[in-house]
Structure formats: C-alpha cells, structure tokens
N, C-alpha and C positions, 0 to 999 in steps of 0.2 A: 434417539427420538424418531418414531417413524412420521413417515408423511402426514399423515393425519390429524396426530395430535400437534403436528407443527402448525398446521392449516389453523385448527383453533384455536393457537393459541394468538397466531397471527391475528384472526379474525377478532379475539378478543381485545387485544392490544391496538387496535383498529376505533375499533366502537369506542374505546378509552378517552381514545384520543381525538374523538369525533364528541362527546362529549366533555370533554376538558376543550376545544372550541367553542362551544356553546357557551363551557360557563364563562370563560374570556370575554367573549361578546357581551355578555349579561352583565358582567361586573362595569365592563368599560365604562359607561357615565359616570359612574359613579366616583371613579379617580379622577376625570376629565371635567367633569361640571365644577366642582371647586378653581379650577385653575379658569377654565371659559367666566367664572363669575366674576374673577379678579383682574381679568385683563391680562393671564400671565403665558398667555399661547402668541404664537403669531397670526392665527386666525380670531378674528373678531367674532363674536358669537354672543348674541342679544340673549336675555334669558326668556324673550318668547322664540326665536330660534329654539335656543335649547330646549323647549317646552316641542317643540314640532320634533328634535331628534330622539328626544324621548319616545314621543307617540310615534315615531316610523317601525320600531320594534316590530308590537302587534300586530299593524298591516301586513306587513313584511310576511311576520310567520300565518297569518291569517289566507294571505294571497300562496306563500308558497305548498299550505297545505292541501287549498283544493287544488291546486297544479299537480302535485303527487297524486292524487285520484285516478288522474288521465296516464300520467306518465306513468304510474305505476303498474296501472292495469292496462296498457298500452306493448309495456318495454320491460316490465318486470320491475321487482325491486332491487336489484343488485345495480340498475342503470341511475335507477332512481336517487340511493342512496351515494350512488358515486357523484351524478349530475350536480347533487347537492354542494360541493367544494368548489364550483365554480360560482357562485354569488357571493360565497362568502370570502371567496379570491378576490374577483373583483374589488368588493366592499372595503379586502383592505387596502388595496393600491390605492381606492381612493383615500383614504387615511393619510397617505403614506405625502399623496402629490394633493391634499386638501390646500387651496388658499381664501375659501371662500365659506361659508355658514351652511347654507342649500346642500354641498359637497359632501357632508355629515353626514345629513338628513337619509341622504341617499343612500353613504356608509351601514349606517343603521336600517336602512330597508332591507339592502341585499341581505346583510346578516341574520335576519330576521326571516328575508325568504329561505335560506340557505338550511336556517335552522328546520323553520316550518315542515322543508323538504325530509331532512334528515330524520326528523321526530314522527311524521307521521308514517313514514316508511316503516321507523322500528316499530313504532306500536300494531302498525298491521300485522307485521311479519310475527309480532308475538302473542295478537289476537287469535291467528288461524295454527301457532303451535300450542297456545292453550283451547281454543275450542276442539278444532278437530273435526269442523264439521263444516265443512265446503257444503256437502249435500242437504242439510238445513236451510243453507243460505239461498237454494234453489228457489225459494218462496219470498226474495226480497220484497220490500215493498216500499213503495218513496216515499215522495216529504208532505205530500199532501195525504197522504195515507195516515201518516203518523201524526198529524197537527189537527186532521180531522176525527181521527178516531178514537170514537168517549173510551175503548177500553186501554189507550195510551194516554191518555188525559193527565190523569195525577202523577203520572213516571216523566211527562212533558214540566210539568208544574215542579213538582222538584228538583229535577235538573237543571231546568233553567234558573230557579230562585239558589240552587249551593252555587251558581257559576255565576250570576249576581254577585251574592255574598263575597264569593273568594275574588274575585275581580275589582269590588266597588271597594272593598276593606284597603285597597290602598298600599299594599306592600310590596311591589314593584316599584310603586312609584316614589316608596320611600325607600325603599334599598337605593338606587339610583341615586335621590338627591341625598343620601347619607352625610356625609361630609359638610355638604353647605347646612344642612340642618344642624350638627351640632357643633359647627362653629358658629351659627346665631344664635344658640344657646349660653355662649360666653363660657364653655366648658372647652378648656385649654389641651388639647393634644394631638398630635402632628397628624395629619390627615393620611398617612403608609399606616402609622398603629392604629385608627379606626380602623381603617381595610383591612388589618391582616385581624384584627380581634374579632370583626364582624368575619370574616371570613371562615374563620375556624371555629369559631362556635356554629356557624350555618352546615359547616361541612362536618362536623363530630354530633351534631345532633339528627342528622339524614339521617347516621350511620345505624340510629335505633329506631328512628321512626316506623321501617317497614315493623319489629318486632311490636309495639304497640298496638297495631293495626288489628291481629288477629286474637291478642291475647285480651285486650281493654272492651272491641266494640268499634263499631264506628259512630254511631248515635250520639256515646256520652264524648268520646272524642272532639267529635264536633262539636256540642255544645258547650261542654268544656271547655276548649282551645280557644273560640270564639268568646265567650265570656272573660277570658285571661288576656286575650290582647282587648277588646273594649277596655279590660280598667287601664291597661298601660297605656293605651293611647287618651285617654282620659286625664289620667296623671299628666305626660306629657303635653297636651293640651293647655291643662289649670298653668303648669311652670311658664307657657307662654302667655297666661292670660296675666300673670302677676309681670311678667318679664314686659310687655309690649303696652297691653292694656292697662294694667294701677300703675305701669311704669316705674316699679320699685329701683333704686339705684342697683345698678350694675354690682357695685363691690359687696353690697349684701346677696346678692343672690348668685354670684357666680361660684361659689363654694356648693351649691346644690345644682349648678348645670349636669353635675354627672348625670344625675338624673334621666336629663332623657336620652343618653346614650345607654343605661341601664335599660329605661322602657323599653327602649327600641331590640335591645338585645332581646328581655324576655322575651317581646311579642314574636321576635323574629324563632325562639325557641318553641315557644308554644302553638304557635301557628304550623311549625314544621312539622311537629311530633302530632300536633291535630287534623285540622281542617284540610291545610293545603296536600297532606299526604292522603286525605279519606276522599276530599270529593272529589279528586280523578277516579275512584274506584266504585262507588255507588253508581253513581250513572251506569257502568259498564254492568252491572249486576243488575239491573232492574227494568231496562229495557231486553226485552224477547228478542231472538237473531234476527227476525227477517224484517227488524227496523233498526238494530243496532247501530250499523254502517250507517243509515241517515243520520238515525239522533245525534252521534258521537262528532257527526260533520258538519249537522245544526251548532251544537253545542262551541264546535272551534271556531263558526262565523261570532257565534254570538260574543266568545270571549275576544277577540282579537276588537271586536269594536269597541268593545269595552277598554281593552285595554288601551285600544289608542284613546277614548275621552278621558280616563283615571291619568294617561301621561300628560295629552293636551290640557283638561283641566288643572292639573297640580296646582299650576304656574297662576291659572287664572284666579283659583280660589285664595292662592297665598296672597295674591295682590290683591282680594276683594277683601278677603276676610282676617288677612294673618296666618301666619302658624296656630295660632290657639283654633281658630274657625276649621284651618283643616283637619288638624287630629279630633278635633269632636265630631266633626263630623264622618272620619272615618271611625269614630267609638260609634256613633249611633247608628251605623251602618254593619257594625257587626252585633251589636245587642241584640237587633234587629234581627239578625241572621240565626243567631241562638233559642230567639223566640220562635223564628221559623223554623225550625230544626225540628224545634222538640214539640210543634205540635201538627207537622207535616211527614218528615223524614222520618220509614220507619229502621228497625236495628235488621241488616242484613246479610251478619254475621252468621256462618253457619246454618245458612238457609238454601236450599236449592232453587231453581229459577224457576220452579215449578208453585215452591210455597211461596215466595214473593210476589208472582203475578196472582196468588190467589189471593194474599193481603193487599196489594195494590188494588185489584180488577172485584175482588167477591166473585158474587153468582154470573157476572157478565164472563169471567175467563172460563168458568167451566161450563158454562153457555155452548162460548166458542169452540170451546175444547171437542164438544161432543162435536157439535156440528162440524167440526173438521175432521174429526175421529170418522163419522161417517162418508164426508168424501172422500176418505182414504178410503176405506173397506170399500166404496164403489168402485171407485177410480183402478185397485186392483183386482172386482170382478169384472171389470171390463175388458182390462187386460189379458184375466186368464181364460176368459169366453173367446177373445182375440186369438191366443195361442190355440187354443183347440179346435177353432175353424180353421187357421191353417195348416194343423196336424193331421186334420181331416180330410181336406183337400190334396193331401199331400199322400 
C-alpha cells in the first residue's frame, strides 16, 4: 500500500471515529435519564436538572459552531477539526469525576461545543469541495444583506419555517427521553433492548435515506414523512390520553403499550428516510453563494435555540400538560409543517441554482441578473482600458 492511499484511509477511519463520538454523545441521555429518574446513580439529578442537561446539547453545538467560523478562517480546518477533541475530553472527565447535577449540564455543553466544532468544520470543507468556487464567494455579503433583501425573502421564509418544523417536531427530544417514555407507557422491556432496537433501526434506515433523496423528490418527502410522524405521534398521544386522562386500568391497557414504542419507531423511520435527511439539503440549494455562508450560520443560531427550548420545554410541557399534551402537540407541529411545505417549499430536485432563483425571485432575479451582467462587462472595460494605458505608457 503506498503512502497515500494509506493517508486516506487513515483520514477516513478518523472522520469514523469522530463521528461514532458524536453519536455516543447523542445517545448518552438517553440510557442515563432512565436511571437519573429512578434514583439509581450516585449523583442526584432532579428531572428539571435533567430538563437543563438536555438543553446544554444545542448551545453547546450552537456556541461551538460560530467559534469554528473564527478559528477556521483564522487557523485552518485541520486545527479546527483537531481542536475539536478537547471539549469533548474535557466533557468526559467531567462524567467520569461528576458528583454533582450542574457537572452534567456542563458535560453536555462541551460535547455539544465539541461536536458543533467538528460538524461545521466538515460541512465547510465539503461545501468548497462540492462548489469549487472560492472566486464566487468574492461577492459575499452579510446578514443584514440577506434579512433585508426582498430578492432572498421567501428562500429566508422557507428556511427558517423547514428549521422550525424539524426542530419544534420534537425528535431529539424524544429520542433522549426514550426509555423513560416507554416505561410510562406500562409497556414491559428492558431499557439495553429499547436502545439497541431503537438503535438499529435508526442506523439501517440512514443507510437508505441518502438513495431516496434523489430518486423520490424532496418536496413529497417532506410532506410525506411529516404527515407519517403526525399520525404516530397522534396515536401515541390518544394511548396517553386513555392511559393518564379516562385513566383506564393499567392491566387493560398494558397489552397495547407496545404501541408507542412502535409509533416512536415509525416516526423515528420515517422522519429519517424524509424530512430530517431533506431539510439539511434545501436550504443549501436555494440560497445564491454570496449569502450562502450567512444563511446557513443564521440557520445553525436559529436551530441551536430551538433546540435548547424543545429540550428545556419537554420537561415543562410533560408537567403542564402530560405525555398526551406533548405528543399532540408535537403532531400539530408537524401537520402544520406539511401544510407548509406544500404550499411554500418548492421541489428542487434536478434544478440548477439558476432555475430555482428564478422560481423563487421571478422577474426580480433576472432584474438583478442583468444588472450585474452589466457591471461585469463595465468593470472589465475598465480594466482593459487600464492595461492599455499602461501598455502605452510603456
């Protein structure tokens, strides 16, 4: 094997295992809240505690991602992406010597900065090996550019409303509390075979998602996918309205607790193979390059708060309202998002970024188009008037 192909394979085997970190991180509540909820750690941990280690995630990666902005463009992304394993070092020492709730919290920041770091490093590095066009980028333009200006309006408006959607729909934060949900469903099985069944089904459904992407659409994806977790989380809802609210005995209804380990499964299937694999990808497709870089760094503040209020709330809403209150309400928050979808988002499959700004923009993109077309053809007769006065002079 020569050098080379050794480098990449390293490199590959690298990135692997920088993401097989990640998902660890991400799974962690999820086997640990169960046990914090029962009292069976040696650290005490309140389930509003637990509600705040949840929500340290999102900051976390919220904070670490505009930090990679500076450092990246600063120090490079190789510094970048290495820096990145020291928060999430730290994070887990504190794990390791936690004797206190706050210690968590904090746990889950790093990791989350760590992550932040590491994910938006990769996504740069594979924006500018799939663009190719540094010299586009010459024209960036900032955030007040893009929030004011009517010809990014509705690519503002849809980006923000599928980052809504996918953030407010609640699947983070019911991956996480997994376990303790369907042990209050009175549905009987060891809390290792949830994880490992939810696990596997989340990881053998990835595996095809990217192939649906190009072959289906994105459009009916999303509206599809979203309409399929609505009715599950709906279903699972009603089990809790009959479980908590008409207060049906227990021994009748625990024979259909599977139930919402099933809902939870579909949704978690059909969410992957839809929504959550398409609306990372729209946004990138529909905003023009020399606001890309903002939109996409709007869009990570916007999700990261979201994500901390979907963690912070969980906890608030199960206590206001029950389990029934929050699966409807994370159903009426995706219906909702299907109904957006399909009469906002258009299908951007197989389109160049040239037809989309002109379904997006109409007569205003080819407005601008000209108008820029013209400062070009100026801006290099000036230039070439330039060269020939000092070809002359010379």
């Amino acid at each position: 094997m020569d050098r080379g192909k050794g480098a990449q394979y390293l490199v590959a085997f690298s990135v692997s295992l920088a993401t097989l970190t990640m998902g660890t991180s991400s799974a962690w509540p999820t086997i640990v809240l169960p046990r914090f909820h029962h009292n069976e750690t040696n650290v005490r941990v309140t389930d509003d505690v637990a509600s705040w280690m949840v929500a340290m995630s999102p900051l976390g990666f919220l904070s670490g991602s505009l930090v990679t902005r500076y450092i990246s463009d600063n120090f490079g992304r190789r510094v970048t992406v290495l820096g990145s394993a020291a928060p999430i070092a730290f994070g887990t020492i504190f794990v390791i010597y936690s004797s206190y709730g706050w210690m968590l919290c904090i746990t889950k920041f790093l990791w989350g900065f760590g992550t932040g770091m590491l994910s938006t490093a990769l996504e740069e590095e594979l924006q500018i090996m799939q663009n190719g066009v540094k010299n586009a980028m010459r024209s960036s333009s900032s955030a007040k550019e893009l929030f004011t200006g009517k010809q990014y309006r509705k690519a503002v408006i849809i980006a923000a409303g599928m980052k809504m959607t996918q953030i407010l729909t609640g699947g983070m934060a019911i991956q996480q509390y997994l376990i303790v949900i369907v042990q209050e469903s009175k549905f009987k099985m060891a809390p290792a075979t949830i994880s490992i069944v939810f696990g596997a089904v989340k990881f053998g459904v990835s595996l095809i998602s990217s192939i649906l992407v190009d072959r289906v659409g994105r459009r009916p994806l999303i509206i599809y996918s979203l309409l399929g977790t609505g009715i599950s989380y709906a279903v699972i809802g009603f089990y809790f309205f009959l479980l908590d609210v008409v207060q049906i005995e227990h021994e009748s209804l625990s024979p259909y607790g599977i139930l919402t380990f099933i809902g939870i499964l579909i949704s978690t299937i059909v969410s992957t193979l839809g929504f959550n694999s398409v609306i990372g990808i729209v946004p990138a497709e529909i905003f023009p390059l020399n606001v890309k870089a903002v939109a996409m760094t709007s869009l990570n503040i916007l999700g990261g708060l979201l994500g901390f209020a979907v963690g912070k709330g969980y906890q608030l809403m199960k206590n206001l309202l029950g389990l029934t209150g929050v699966f409807w309400i994370f159903a009426f928050v995706t219906f909702s998002g299907a109904v957006f979808t399909y009469f906002y988002v258009p299908e951007t499959r197989d389109k160049s970024l040239h037809d989309i700004q002109i379904l997006l923009q109409g007569d205003l993109y080819i407005d601008n188009a000209n108008v820029n077309k013209d400062i070009l053809v100026e801006a290099e007769l000036i230039e070439l008037n330039r060269v020939k006065d000092v070809e002359n002079k010379s």
